[in-house]
C-alpha positions in Angstrom: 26.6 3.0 -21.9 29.4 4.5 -19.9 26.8 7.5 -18.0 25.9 4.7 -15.5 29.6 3.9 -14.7 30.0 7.8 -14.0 26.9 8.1 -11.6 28.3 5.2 -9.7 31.6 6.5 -9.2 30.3 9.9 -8.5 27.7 8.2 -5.7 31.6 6.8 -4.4 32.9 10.1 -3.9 34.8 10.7 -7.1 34.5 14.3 -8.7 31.9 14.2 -11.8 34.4 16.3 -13.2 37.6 13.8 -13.0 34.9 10.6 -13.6 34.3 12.4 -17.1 38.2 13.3 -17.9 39.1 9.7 -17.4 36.1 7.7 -18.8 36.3 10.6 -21.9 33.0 11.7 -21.1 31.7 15.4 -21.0 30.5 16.6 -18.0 27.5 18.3 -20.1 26.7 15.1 -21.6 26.5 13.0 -18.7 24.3 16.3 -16.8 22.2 16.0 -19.7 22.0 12.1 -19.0 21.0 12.7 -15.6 17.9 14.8 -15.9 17.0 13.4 -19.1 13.5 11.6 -18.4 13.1 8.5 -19.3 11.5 7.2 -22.7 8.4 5.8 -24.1 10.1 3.0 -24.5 11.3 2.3 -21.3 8.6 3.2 -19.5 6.2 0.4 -21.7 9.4 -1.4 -20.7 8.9 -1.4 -16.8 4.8 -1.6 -17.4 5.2 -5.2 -19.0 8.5 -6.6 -17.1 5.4 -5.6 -13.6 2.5 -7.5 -16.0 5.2 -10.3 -16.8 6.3 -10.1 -13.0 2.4 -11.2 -11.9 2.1 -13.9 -14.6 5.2 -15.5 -13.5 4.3 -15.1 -9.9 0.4 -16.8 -11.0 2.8 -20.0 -12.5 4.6 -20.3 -9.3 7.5 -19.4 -10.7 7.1 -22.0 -13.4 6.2 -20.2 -16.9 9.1 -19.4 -19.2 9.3 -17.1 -22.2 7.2 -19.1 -24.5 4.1 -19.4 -22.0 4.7 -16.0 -20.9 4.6 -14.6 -24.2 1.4 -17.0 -25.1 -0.5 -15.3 -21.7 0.1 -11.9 -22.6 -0.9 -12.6 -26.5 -4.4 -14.7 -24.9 -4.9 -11.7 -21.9 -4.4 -8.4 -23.4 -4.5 -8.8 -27.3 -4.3 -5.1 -27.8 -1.0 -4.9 -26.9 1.2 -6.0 -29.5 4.5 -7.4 -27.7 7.1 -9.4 -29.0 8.4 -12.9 -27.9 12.2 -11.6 -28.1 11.1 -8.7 -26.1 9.6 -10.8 -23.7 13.1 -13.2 -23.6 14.6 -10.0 -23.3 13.1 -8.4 -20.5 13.2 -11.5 -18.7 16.4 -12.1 -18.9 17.2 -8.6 -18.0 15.4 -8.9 -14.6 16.3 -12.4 -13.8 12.9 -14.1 -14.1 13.7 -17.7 -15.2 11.2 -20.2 -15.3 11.8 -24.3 -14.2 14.0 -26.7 -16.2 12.3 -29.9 -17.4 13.9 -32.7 -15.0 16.5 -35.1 -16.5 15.6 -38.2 -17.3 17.0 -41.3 -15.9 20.6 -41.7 -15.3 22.9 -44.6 -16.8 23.3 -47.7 -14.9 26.3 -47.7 -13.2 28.2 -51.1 -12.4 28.8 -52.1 -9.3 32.8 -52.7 -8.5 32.5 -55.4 -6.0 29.9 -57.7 -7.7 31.8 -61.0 -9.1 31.2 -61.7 -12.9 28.3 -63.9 -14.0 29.7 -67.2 -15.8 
């Protein structure tokens, strides 16, 4: 969405006006942007990435997507959310959860140890 780009350039100091000529934008549009409230949508959006938030937090930090998604199907069953939405909103607000370790590494040979015969 190019609205955001405006309001950040007008926050710098640039005209709204010049912002909207150049980024080919009208200045009613973006206005109408502005005070639009936000939607439904949006707002169920901030509600679950705050519930998602506090399940992550209870993890330590350690739940990803799948178990996320599992907690909030098992703790509020009445609403219906979506394991994509949850991937999504997580990855929109940089929750991540902890990588499995790596195994193992190769043995490596050591360079000064004379050949076995």
């Amino acid at each position: 969405m190019i609205n955001p780009v405006v309001a950040e350039l007008a926050a710098d100091g640039v005209p709204v006006a010049t912002a909207c000529r150049v980024l080919h934008v009208s200045t009613s549009g973006y206005y109408a942007w502005r005070d639009r409230p936000t939607s439904p949508r949006e707002r169920s959006n901030l509600e679950l990435v705050e519930v998602i938030r506090t399940i992550h937090a209870d993890s330590r930090g350690t739940y990803g997507s799948p178990r996320v998604h599992a907690e909030l199907r098992l703790g509020a069953p009445q609403r219906a959310v979506s394991r994509k939405r949850v991937e999504r909103l997580m990855r929109a607000h940089g929750i991540v959860g902890v990588h499995r370790r790596r195994r193992g590494g190769c043995t490596r040979r050591d360079p000064d140890a004379a050949p076995e015969q």
